[in-house]
C-alpha positions in Angstrom: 80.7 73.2 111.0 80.6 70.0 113.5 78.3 67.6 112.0 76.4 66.2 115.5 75.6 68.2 118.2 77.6 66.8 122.0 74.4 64.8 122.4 74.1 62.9 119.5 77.8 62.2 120.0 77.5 60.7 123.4 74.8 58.4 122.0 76.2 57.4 118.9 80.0 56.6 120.5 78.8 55.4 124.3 78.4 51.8 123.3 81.8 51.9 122.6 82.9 54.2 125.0 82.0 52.1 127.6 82.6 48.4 126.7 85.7 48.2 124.4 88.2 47.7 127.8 85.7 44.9 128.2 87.3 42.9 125.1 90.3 42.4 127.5 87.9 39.7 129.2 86.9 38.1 126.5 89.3 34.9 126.4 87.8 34.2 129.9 84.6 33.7 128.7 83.8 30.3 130.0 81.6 27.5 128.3 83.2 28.1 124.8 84.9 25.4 123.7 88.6 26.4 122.4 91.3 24.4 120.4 94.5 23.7 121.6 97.0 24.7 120.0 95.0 28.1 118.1 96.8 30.7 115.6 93.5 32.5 114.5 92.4 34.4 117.4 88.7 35.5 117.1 86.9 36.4 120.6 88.2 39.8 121.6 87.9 40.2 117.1 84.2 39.1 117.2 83.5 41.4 120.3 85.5 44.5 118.6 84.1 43.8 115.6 80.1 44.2 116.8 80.9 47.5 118.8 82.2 49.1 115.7 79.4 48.0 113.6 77.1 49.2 116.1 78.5 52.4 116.6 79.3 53.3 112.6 75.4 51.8 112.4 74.3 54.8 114.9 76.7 57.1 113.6 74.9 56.7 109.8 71.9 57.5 111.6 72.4 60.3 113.1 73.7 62.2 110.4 72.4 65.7 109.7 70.1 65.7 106.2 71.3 69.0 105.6 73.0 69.1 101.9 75.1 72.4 102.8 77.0 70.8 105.6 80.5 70.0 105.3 83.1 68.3 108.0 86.6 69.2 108.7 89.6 66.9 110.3 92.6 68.3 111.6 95.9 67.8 110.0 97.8 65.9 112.7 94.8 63.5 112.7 94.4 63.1 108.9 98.5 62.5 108.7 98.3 59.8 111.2 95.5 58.0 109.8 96.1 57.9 106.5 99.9 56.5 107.2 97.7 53.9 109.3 95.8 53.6 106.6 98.6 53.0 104.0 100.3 50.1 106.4 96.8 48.2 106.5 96.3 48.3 102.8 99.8 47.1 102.2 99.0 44.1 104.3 96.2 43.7 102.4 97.9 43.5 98.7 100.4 41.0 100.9 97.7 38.6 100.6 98.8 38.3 97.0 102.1 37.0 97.9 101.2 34.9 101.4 101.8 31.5 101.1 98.6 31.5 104.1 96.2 34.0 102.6 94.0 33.7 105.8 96.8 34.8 108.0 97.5 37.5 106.0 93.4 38.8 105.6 93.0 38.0 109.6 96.2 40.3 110.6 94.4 42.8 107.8 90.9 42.5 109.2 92.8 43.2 113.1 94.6 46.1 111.7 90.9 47.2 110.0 89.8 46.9 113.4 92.6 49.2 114.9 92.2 52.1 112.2 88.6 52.1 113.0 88.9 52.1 116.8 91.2 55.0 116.4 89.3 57.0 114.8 85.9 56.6 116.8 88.6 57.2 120.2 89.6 60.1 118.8 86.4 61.8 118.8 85.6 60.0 121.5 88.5 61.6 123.9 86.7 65.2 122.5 83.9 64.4 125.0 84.9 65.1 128.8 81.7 62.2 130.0 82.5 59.6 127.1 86.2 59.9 128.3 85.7 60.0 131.6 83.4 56.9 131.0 86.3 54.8 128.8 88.9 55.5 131.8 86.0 54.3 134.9 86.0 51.3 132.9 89.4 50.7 132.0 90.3 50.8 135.9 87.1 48.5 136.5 89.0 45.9 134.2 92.0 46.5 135.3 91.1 45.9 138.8 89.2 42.4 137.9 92.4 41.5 136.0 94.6 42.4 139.2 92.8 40.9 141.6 92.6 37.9 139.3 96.0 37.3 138.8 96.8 38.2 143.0 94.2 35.4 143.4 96.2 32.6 141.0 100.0 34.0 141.8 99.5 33.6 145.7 97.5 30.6 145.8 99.0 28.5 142.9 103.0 28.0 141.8 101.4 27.3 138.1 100.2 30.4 136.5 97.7 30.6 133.5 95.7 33.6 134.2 98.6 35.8 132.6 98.5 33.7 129.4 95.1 34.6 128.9 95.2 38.1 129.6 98.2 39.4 127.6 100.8 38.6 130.1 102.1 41.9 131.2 101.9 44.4 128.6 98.6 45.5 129.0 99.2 45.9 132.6 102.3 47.8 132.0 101.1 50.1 129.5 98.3 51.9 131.9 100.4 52.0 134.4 102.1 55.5 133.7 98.4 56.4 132.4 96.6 56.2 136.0 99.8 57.2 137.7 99.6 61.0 135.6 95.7 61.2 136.8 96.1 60.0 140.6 98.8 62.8 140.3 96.9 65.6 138.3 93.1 64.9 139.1 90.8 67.5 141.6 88.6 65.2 143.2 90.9 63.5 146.1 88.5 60.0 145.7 89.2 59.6 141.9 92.8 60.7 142.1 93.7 57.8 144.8 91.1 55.0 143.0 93.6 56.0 140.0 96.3 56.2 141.9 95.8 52.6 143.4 94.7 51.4 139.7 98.6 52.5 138.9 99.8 50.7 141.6 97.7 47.1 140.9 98.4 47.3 137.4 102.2 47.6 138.2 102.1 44.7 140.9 100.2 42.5 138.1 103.2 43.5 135.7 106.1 42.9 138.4 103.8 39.2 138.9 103.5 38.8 134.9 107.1 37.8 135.3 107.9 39.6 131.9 111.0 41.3 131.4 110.1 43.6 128.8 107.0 45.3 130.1 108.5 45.6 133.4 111.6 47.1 132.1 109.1 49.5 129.7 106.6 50.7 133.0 109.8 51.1 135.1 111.7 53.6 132.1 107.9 55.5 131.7 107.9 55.8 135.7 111.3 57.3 135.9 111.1 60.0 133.4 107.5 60.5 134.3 109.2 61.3 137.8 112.1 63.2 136.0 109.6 65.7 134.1 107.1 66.4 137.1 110.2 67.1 139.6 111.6 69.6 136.4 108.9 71.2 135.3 106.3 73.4 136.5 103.8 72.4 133.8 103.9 69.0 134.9 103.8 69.6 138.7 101.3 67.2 140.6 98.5 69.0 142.0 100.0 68.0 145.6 102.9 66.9 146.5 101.4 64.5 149.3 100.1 62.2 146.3 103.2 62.4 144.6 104.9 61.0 148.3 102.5 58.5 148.7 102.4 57.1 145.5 106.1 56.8 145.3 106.3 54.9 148.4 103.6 52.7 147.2 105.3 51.9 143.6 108.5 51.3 146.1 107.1 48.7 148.7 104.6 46.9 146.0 108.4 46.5 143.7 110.1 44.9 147.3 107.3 42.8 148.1 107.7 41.2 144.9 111.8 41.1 144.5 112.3 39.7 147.8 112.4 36.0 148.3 109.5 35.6 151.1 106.3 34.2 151.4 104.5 36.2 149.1 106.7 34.9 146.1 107.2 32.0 147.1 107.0 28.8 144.9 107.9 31.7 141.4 110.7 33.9 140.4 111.0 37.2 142.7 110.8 40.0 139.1 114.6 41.4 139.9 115.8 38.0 139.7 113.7 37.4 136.4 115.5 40.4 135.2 118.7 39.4 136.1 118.5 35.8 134.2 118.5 38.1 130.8 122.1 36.1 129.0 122.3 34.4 125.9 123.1 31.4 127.6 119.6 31.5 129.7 116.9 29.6 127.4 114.1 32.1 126.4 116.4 34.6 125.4 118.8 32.3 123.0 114.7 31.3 121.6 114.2 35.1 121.3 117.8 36.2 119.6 116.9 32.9 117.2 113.3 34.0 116.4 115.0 37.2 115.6 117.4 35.6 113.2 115.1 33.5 111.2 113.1 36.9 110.9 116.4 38.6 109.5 116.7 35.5 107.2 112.9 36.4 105.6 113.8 39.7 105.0 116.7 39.0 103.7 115.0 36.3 101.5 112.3 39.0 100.8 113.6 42.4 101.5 111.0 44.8 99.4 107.3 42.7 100.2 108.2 40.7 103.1 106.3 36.8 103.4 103.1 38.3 103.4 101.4 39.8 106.4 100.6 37.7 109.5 103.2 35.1 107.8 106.1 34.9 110.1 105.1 31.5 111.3 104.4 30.3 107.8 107.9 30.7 107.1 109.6 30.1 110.4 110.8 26.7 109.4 112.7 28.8 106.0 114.0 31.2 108.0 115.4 28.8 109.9 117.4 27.1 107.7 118.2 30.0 106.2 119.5 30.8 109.2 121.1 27.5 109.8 122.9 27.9 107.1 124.5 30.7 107.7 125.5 30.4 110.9 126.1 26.4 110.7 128.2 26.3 114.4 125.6 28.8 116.1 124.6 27.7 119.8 120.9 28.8 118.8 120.3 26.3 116.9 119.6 23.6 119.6 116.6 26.5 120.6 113.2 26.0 121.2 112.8 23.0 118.4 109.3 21.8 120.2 108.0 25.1 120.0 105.4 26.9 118.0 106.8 30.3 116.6 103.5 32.2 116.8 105.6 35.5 116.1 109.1 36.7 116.8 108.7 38.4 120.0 110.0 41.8 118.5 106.7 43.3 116.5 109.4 46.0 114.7 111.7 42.7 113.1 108.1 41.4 112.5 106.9 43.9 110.7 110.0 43.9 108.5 109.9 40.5 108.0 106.3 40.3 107.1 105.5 43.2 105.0 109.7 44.4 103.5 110.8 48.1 103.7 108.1 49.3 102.3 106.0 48.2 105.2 108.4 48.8 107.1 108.3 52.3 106.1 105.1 52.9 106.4 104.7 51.7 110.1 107.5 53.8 110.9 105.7 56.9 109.6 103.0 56.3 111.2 105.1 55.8 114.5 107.0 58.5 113.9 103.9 60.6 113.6 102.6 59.4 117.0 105.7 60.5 118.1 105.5 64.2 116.6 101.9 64.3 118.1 103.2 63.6 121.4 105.6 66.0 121.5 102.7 68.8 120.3 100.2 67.5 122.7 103.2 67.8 125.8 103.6 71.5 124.5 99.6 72.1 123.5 97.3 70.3 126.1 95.1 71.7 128.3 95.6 68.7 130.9 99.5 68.3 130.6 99.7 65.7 133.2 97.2 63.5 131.1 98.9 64.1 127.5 102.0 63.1 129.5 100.6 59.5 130.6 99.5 59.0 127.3 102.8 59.7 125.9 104.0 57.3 128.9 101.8 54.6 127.9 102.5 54.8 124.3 106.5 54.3 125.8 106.0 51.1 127.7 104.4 49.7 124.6 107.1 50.7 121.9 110.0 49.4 125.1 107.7 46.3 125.4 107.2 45.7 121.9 110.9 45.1 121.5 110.6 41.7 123.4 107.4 40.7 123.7 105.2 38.2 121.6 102.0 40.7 122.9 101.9 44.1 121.7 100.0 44.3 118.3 99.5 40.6 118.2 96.9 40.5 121.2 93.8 42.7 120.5 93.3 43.8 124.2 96.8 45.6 124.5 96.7 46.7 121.3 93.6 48.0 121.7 95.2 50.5 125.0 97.8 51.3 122.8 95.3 53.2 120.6 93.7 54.6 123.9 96.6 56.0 124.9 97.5 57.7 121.1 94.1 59.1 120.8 94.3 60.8 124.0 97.7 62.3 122.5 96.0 63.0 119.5 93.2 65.0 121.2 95.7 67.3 123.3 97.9 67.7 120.2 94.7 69.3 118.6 94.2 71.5 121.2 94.2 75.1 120.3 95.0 74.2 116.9 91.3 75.5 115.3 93.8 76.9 112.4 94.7 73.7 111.4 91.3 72.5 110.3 91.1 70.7 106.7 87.7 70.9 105.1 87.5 67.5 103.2 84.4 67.4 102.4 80.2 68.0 101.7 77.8 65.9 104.3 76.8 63.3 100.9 80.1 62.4 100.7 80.9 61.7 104.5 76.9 59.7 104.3 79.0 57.5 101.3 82.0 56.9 104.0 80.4 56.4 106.7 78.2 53.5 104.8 81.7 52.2 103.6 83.1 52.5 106.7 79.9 50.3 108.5 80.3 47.3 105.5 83.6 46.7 106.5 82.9 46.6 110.2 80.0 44.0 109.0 82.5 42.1 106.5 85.0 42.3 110.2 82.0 41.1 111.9 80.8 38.4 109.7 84.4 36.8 109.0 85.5 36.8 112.5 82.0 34.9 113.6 83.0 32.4 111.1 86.1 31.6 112.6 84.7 31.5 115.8 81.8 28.8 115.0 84.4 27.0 112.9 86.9 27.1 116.4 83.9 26.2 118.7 83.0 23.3 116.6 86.9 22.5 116.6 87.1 22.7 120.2 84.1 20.8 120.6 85.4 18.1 118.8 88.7 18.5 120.1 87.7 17.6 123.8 84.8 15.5 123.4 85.3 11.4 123.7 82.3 10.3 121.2 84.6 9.9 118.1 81.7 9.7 115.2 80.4 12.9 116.8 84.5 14.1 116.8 84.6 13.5 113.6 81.5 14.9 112.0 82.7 18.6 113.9 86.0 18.4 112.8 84.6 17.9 109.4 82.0 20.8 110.2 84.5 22.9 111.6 86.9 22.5 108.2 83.9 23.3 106.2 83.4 26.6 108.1 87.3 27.1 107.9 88.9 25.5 105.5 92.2 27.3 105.2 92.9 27.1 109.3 95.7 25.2 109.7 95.0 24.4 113.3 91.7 22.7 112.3 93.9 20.4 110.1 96.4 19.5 112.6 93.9 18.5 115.2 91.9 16.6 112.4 95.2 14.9 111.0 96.1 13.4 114.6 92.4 12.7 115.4 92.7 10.6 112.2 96.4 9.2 112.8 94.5 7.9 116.7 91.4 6.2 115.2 93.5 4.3 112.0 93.4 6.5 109.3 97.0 7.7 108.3 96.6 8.4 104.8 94.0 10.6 105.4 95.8 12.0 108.3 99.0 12.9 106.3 97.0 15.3 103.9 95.9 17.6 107.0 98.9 17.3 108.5 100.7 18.2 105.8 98.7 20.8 105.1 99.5 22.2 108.6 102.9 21.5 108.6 103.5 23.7 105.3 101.5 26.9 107.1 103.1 27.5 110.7 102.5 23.8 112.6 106.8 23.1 112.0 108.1 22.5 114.5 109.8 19.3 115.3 106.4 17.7 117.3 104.6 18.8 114.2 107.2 16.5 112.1 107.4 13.8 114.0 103.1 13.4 114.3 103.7 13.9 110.3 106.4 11.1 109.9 104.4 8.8 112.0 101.2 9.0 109.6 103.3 8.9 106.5 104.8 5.3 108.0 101.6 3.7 109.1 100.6 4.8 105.9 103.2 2.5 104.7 105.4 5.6 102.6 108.4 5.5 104.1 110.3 7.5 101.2 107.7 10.6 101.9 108.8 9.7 105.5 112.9 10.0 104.7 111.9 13.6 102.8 109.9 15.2 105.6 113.0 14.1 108.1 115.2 15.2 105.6 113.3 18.5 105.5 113.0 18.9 109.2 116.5 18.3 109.9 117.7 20.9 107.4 115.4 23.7 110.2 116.5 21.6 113.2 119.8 20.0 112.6 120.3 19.6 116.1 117.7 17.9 117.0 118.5 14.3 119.0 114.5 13.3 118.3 114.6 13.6 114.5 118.0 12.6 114.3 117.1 9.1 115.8 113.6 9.0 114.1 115.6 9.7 110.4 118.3 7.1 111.3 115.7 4.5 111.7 113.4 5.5 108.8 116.9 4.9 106.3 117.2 1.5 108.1 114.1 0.5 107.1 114.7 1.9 103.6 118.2 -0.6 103.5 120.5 2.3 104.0 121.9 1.4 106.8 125.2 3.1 106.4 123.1 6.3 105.8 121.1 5.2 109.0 124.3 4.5 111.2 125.8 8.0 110.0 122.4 9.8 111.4 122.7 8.0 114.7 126.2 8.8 115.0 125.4 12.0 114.9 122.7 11.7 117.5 125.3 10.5 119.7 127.6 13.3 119.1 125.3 15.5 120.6 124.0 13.7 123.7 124.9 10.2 123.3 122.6 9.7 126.9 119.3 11.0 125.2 120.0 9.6 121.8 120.2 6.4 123.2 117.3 6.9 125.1 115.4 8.0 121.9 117.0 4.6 120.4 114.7 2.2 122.4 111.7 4.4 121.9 111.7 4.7 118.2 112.9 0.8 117.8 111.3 -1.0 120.8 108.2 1.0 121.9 107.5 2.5 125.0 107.3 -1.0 127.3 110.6 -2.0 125.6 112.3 1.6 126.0 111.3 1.4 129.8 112.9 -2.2 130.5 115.8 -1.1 128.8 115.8 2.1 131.0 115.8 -0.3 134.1 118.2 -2.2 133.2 121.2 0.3 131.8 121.6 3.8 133.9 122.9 4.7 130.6 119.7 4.9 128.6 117.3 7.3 130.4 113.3 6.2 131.1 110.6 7.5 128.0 109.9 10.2 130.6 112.9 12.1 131.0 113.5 12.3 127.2 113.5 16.0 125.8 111.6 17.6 124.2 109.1 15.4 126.2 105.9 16.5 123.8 107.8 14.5 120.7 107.5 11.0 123.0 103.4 11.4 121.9 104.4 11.1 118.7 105.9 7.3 118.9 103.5 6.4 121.1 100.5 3.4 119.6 97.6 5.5 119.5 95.7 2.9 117.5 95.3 0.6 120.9 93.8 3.6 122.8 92.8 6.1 120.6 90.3 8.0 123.6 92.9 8.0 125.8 95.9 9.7 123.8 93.4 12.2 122.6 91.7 13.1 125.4 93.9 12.8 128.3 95.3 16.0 129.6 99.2 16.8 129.1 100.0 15.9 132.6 98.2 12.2 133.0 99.7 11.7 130.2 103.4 12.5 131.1 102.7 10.4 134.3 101.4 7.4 132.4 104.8 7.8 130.2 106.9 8.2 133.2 105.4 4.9 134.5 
């Protein structure tokens, strides 16, 4: 017996229905101050988090009174959420083991988020208007994103937008999703607005720049075009649409691989595809993120570091890694850079949460899979079961590569679109398989469960984002007693972010407090900020604090992640100088030389004579390169006085500040 009538459906689920594609515009929200760099992601969380405790507060009630009633699921649906259900609570117990318990609660509290989003879409897609509503606004957003990013790429050779919005996964994962309804729908007006969302969200991919959802839209497309050309089930209602789509997808892909006006100033996306070589830079940073993953699981092959951890222990896995492969060509990879995650969400996963996370996210993929091959057989709308299944394709091809997919609420948040709408037409004509589970009191208990946790979701996530608002706030503003009191307030909101202790620890390093600093930054250094930048600001504080043997065991301990790195190399050679070990010191700089004795010297002058010393040296020797042309260029920040001018070297944008350097 169905618990709500369609009408109290459509009231208890439209608030949801109709704005979550809207929490893929959150991150453009303007006037909200953000903090630069940010792990702990919380405006498309905060907005997710206050439909769902709406909705479970309207579905609670609505609730029939009547004692008698009971409510059935069907089997397909109760496998695949309960093996979601399993891989979320095994993040949670990873808490236990994290060395950062709050990344492992927020990537628990975003996969909370995801199970219950599934399971309102689910009976969401059993309601032809609430459907029909979700997909009117997907392609509204999809359009604003679009035209958005059209805007930025043709008007501007530096592109941000993408950054903001996912890059192109999202993008690429709706693409075979509109295609299948421009190709199947009655109505000739919403088959071609969905028909031309295909085709925007494909040119935003193509202008993305990113191989991996480009290479997962173009497979979907292709077999999407296989099946309907094999099959009668799949036919498109006309075969005009199917013509002029085709020829659209084709000229949109040549105005965008062929060196011309329209691309000019970026990368035409064939050529972007054709840079893919171990020698080209992003993928020897990829193949080495993948390797220091290996190296955790290896280190931790049954529980993994803890959920949402990777970055915690990148640097480990690193020198795991190094050491393992001492004479690799990787290792000289991406040493400035923050490893967020390890562009592959499958080694992720197995580095995070061990086999037995492992395991159960590969149940519960393997069940979407099942379901997907039902729903092709089952559906009463084949063509849209099949861009589902599509979509859920360009996400699993994209996931391979990309630092997106689960990471980034917004795509992950079409991914579960997509496998609800495969859940729905798996369950059709399936009445047989109905489980009764259980009496209306108990499902009144559940659903009173299930709305706490979307309130404990709603209430965390709004206390990370007045703790990052304050952060950012202080971040960006120039009154430095003001700076200071938000930082403070922002730790006191937060006090396990490390980003908030980063920022702080500099902040204090700039205005002459570098014993202080060295706590926060320390602090930050040991939970994901390790990368050599993050060192070096370290090592700085720790000398002005006047402990140069703390100094000689962080440099010791960064070298041992990044032994080829020229910057730390040079910075360790003169810390054992000052320390009287000078044959020590010499053997460090030796080594600096052996691997670009042009930049080591360069690095030389900085770390010795300062940046106006550096520079006459520069001017005077072709040998020793200017302040501004040494690499990575972010680490010069971190020998520069910020005592004299504390406003200017934390205020200043990245760019007046590489100029001022350069001069």
């Amino acid at each position: 017996m169905k618990l709500f009538s369609r009408g109290n459906a459509r009231r208890s689920l439209w608030a949801i229905a109709t704005l979550w594609p809207l929490v893929w515009l959150t991150p453009l929200v303007p006037y909200v101050p953000t903090p630069f760099p940010t792990t702990l992601l919380w405006r498309q969380e905060l907005w997710l988090a206050l439909l769902l405790t709406v909705t479970f507060a309207l579905l609670l009630k609505r609730l029939p009174s009547s004692k008698q009633m009971v409510t059935s699921i069907g089997r397909g649906e109760l496998y695949v959420l309960a093996l979601l259900t399993l891989f979320t609570f095994w993040s949670a117990i990873s808490t236990l083991w994290s060395v950062s318990g709050i990344h492992a609660l927020n990537q628990t509290f975003k996969w909370v988020g995801y199970l219950l989003f599934f399971f309102l879409l689910y009976r969401l897609t059993h309601q032809a208007r609430l459907l029909r509503a979700s997909l009117i606004v997907l392609a509204t957003v999809v359009w604003i994103v679009s035209i958005a990013n059209m805007i930025e790429f043709w008007g501007s050779t530096a592109v941000q937008l993408r950054y903001l919005l996912g890059l192109g996964e999202p993008t690429a994962v709706v693409v075979p999703l509109f295609t299948a309804l421009g190709l199947s729908l009655r109505r000739r007006r919403e088959a071609a607005l969905c028909g031309a969302t295909a085709v925007l969200a494909w040119l935003t991919t193509l202008q993305s720049l990113e191989r991996a959802p480009m290479a997962g839209a173009a497979i979907a497309l292709t077999l999407l075009a296989a099946i309907t050309l094999t099959s009668n089930r799949f036919r498109p209602r006309y075969a005009g649409r199917a013509v002029a789509m085709l020829l659209a997808f084709i000229i949109v892909t040549a105005l965008q691989s062929v060196p011309s006006p329209l691309t000019q100033g970026h990368s035409p996306a064939i050529a972007r595809i054709k840079t893919v070589s171990t020698t080209e830079s992003n993928t020897s940073v990829r193949l080495l993120l993948w390797g220091a993953a290996l190296e955790m699981f290896y280190a931790h092959p049954f529980t993994g570091v803890g959920a949402g951890n990777y970055e915690v222990a990148f640097a480990a896995g690193r020198r795991d890694f190094v050491a393992r492969y001492p004479d690799s060509q990787l290792l000289a990879a991406g040493e400035e850079r923050l490893p967020q995650h390890a562009h592959n969400t499958y080694v992720q996963v197995l580095a995070e949460l061990g086999v037995i996370g492992f395991a159960f996210f590969g149940a519960f993929c393997a069940a979407l899979v099942w379901q997907a091959r039902r729903a092709l057989q089952r559906a009463r709308n084949p063509m849209l079961a099949l861009g589902a299944s599509g979509s859920l394709l360009v996400f699993a091809v994209s996931s391979g590569a990309s630092p997106v997919s689960f990471n980034w609420l917004g795509s992950g948040l079409v991914f579960f679109f997509a496998a609800a709408i495969v859940l729905r037409g798996a369950a059709e004509g399936a009445k047989d398989e109905q489980v009764i589970i259980a009496p209306i009191r108990h499902v009144r208990l559940a659903t009173a469960g299930t709305l706490a946790s979307a309130l404990l979701l709603l209430s965390c996530f709004s206390m990370q984002a007045i703790s990052s608002t304050l952060h950012g706030t202080a971040q960006w503003g120039k009154d430095r007693v003001g700076s200071q009191q938000r930082y403070e307030a922002a730790l006191r909101w937060n006090t396990y972010d490390p980003v908030n202790h980063y920022n702080y620890g500099i902040f204090l390093l700039a205005n002459e407090q570098p014993a202080k600093a060295v706590r926060h930054l320390r602090y930050a250094v040991e939970r994901g900020f390790n990368s050599s930048l993050c060192y070096g600001y370290l090592v700085t504080a720790e000398i002005k604090a006047g402990d140069l043997a703390a100094a000689e065991r962080t440099l010791s301990e960064a070298l041992s992640s990044y032994p080829q790195s020229i910057f730390l190399r040079v910075r360790y050679a003169n810390v054992l100088t000052q320390l009287g070990r000078m044959e020590e010191g010499a053997q460090q700089y030796e080594a600096a030389l052996s691997l670009n004795g042009r930049m080591a010297r360069g690095w030389w002058q900085l770390v010795n004579l300062g940046l106006v010393g550096a520079t006459t040296a520069a001017r005077k020797d072709a040998n020793i390169p200017l302040p501004g042309e040494l690499q990575p260029e972010l680490c010069i920040f971190t020998l520069i006085d910020v005592n004299k001018k504390p406003s200017a070297a934390l205020h200043s944008s990245v760019d007046e500040l590489y100029v001022r350097v350069k001069k």
